[in-house]
N, C-alpha and C positions, 0 to 999 in steps of 0.2 A: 371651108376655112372658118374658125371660131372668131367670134367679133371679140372687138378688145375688151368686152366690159367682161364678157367668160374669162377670157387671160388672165386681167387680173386677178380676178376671182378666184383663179388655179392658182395662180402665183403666193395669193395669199395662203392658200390653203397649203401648198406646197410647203412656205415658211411654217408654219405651223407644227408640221409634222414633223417635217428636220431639226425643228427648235426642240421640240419633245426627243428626239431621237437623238439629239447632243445630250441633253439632259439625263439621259437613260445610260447614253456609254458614250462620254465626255472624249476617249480613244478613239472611236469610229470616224475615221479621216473619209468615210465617201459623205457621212450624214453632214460633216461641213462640207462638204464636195456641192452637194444637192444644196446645202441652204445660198450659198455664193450666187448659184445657179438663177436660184429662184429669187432672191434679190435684183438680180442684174436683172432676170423679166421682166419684172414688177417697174422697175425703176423705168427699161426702154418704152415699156408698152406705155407706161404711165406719161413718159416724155413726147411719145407718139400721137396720145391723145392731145395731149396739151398742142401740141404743134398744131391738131387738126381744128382745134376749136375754134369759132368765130373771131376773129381778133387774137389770136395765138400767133407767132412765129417763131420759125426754130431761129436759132443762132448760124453763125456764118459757115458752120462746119455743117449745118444741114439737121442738127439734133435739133429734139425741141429740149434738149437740160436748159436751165435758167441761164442765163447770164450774169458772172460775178458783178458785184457792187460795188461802187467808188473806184478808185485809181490803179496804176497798175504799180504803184512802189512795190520796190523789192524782186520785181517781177524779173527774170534771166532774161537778157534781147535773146531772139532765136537767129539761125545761123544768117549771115548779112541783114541783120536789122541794126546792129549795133555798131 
């Protein structure tokens, strides 16, 4: 199993190449295929990490993504909260 710091490593690299490969044929719908791809990697592995770190934890839903900042104005009640 590749440790996270390879992952990202790919992941970057991966972006890299799909970003050149949009660039070359702007049409090629698999090269945004592959770059979505390899964002979403980058982002979980990167979220993973963060969760694992000394003093990190993930949010309620089990991710390490941040947790938004200040209030929830604006925000839709979800079903029977409102």
């Amino acid at each position: 199993m590749p440790s996270t710091r390879s992952t990202v490593q790919s992941a970057k690299q991966a972006i890299a190449f799909f970003e050149e490969a949009v660039k070359r044929d702007p049409d090629y719908a698999l090269a945004y295929a592959g770059l979505a791809d390899a964002y979403l990697t980058d982002a979980s592995v990167g979220a993973a990490r963060t969760a694992l770190e000394p003093g990190g934890q993930p949010d309620e839903a089990g991710s390490g993504a941040p947790r938004p900042r200040g209030g929830d104005e604006g925000a839709v009640p979800g079903p029977g909260t409102g």
